[in-house]
C-alpha positions in Angstrom: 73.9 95.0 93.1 73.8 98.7 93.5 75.4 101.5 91.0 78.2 102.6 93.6 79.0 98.4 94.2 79.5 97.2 90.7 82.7 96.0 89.1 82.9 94.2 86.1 85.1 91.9 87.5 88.4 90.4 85.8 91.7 91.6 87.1 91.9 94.3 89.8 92.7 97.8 87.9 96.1 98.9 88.9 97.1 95.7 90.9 99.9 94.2 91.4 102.1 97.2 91.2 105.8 98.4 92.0 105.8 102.2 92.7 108.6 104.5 92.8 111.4 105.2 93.4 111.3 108.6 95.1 114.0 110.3 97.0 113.3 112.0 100.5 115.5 113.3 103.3 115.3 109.5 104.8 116.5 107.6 101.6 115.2 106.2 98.7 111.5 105.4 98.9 109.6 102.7 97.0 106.1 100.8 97.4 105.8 97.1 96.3 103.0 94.5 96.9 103.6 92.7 100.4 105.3 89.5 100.9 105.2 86.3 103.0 108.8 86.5 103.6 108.6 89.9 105.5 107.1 88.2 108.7 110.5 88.7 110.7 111.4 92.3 109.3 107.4 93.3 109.9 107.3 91.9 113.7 110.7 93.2 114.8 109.4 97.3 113.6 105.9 96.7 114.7 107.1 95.2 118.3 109.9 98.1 118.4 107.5 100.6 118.0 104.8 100.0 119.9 104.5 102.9 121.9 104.9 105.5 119.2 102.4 103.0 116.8 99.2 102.1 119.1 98.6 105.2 120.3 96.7 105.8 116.6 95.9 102.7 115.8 92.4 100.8 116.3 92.1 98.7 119.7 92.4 94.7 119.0 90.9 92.6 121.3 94.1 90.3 121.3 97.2 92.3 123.0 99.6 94.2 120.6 102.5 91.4 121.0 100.0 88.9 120.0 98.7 90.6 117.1 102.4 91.6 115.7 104.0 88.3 116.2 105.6 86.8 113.3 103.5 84.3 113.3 100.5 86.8 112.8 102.2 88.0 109.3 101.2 85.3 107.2 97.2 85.6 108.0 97.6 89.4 107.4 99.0 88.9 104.4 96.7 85.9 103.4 93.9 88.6 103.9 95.4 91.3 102.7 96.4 89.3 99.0 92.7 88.2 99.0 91.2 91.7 99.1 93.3 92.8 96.7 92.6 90.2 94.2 88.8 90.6 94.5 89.4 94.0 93.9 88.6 95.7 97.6 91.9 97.1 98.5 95.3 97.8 97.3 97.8 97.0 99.9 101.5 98.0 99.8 104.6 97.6 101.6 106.6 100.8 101.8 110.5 100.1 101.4 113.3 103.2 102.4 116.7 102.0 100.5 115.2 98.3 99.7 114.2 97.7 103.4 110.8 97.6 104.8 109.7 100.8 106.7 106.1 100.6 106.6 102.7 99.6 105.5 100.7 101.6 103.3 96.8 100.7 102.2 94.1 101.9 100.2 90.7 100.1 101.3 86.8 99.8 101.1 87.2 100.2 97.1 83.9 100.8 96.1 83.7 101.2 91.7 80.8 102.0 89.5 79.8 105.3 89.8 81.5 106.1 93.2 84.9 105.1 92.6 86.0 105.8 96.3 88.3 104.6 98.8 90.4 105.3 102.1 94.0 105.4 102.4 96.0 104.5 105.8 99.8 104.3 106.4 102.0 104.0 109.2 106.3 104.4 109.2 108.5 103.1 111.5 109.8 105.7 114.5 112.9 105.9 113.4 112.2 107.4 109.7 109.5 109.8 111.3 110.1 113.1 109.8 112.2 112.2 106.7 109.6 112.6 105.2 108.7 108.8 104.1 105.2 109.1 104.8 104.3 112.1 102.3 106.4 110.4 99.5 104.4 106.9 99.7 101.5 108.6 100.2 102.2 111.1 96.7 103.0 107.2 95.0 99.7 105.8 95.8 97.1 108.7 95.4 98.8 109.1 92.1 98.4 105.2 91.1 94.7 105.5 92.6 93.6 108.4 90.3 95.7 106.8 87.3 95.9 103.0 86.9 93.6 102.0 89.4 90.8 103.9 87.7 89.5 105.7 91.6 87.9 109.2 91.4 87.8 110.3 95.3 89.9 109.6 98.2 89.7 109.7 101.9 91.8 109.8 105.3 90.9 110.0 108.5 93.2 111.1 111.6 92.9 112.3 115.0 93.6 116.1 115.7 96.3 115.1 118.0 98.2 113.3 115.5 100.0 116.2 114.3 102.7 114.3 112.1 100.0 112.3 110.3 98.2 116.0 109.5 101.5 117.3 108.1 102.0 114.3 105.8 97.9 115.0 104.5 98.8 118.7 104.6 101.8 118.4 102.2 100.2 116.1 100.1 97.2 118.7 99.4 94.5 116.5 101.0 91.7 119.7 102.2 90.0 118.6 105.6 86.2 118.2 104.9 84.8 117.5 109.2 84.9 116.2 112.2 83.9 112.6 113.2 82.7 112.5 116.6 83.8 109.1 118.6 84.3 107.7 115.2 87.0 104.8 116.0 88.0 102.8 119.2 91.6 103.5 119.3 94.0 103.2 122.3 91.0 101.9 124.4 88.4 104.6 123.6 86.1 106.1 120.9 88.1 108.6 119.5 87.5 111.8 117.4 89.1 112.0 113.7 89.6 114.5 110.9 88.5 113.6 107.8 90.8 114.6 104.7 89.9 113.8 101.4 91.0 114.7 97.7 89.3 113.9 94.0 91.3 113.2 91.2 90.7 116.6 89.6 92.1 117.9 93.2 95.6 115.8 92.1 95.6 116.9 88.2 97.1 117.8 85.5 100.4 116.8 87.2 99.7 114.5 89.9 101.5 114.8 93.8 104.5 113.5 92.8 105.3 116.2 90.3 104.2 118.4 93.0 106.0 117.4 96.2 109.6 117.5 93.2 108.5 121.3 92.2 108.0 122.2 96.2 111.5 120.6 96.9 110.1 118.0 98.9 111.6 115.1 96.7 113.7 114.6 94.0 113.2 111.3 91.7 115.5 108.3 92.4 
């Protein structure tokens, strides 16, 4: 096993976790591990929001209703608990006043001398510009560079997603290039941005403290 691949194993640094609670314009926001029992709540937002949702999202070979079905919770969550145990992702549900608003994930930890990851999100329509997104995104880069032990992170978003370069703007992610056809999303190989930031990029007082000092959030 290569440097950049090696974990010592044992419980996944940083997981499970409760973050929050952080107030925003749209309520009160909090991230917490997923659960089975959000099937219904998941489905309903995801089915809702279709059109505002798979226009950035990767193309599935089975159709969007198919995929976001209820019944297609409990394998995502199956998985999702799974990489997360071995250590390979640390996925969260994002919550605005105790209800579930979103998804947020860290993925494709790698440890040992890399330390890396990537970090995707997506809100429900209805909270867009309450400024959920930046708030669970402050939450998890700070957990990343502090109890899960991660030194770089990355995001990657088309240029036409302006909302989604806002919330990486605000956060103080800096854009590093341009990936050419990099994803198949909404039936083609799209381009993407990609954003990342280090953990000496997010200290001494981490993106929480900062989006609080800017007037972006207040603590819950």
């Amino acid at each position: 096993m290569s440097a950049g691949l090696a974990w010592d194993g044992g419980r996944h640094p940083g997981w499970p976790a409760r973050l929050g609670p952080l107030r925003v314009a749209a309520g009160v926001v909090a991230l917490r591990p997923p659960k089975l029992f959000d099937a219904s709540v998941w489905s309903r937002l995801r089915l809702r929001d279709q059109a505002y949702l798979e226009e950035w999202e990767p193309t599935a070979v089975d159709g969007w209703d198919e995929r976001n079905a209820a019944l297609a919770w409990p394998g995502q969550w199956s998985s999702l608990k799974a990489l997360a145990r071995r250590g390979q992702a640390l996925p969260f549900v994002i919550t605005v006043d105790g209800r579930l608003a979103g998804q947020i994930t860290v993925g494709n930890i790698v440890r040992g001398s890399l330390r890396s990851a990537w970090v995707g999100y997506w809100v429900a329509a209805d909270l867009a510009r309450g400024g959920v997104a930046t708030a669970a995104v402050a939450l998890v880069v700070d957990h990343c560079f502090g109890a899960a032990g991660l030194h770089r992170l990355e995001a990657t978003v088309r240029p036409e997603n302006a909302a989604s370069l806002r919330v990486l703007a605000k956060a103080g992610f800096r854009e590093e290039g341009l990936f050419l056809r990099y994803l198949d999303v909404a039936g083609g190989w799209r381009d993407h941005l990609c954003f990342a930031m280090t953990a000496e990029e997010a200290a001494p007082e981490g993106l929480v403290r900062r989006l609080v000092a800017r007037g972006f959030a207040r603590t819950a």
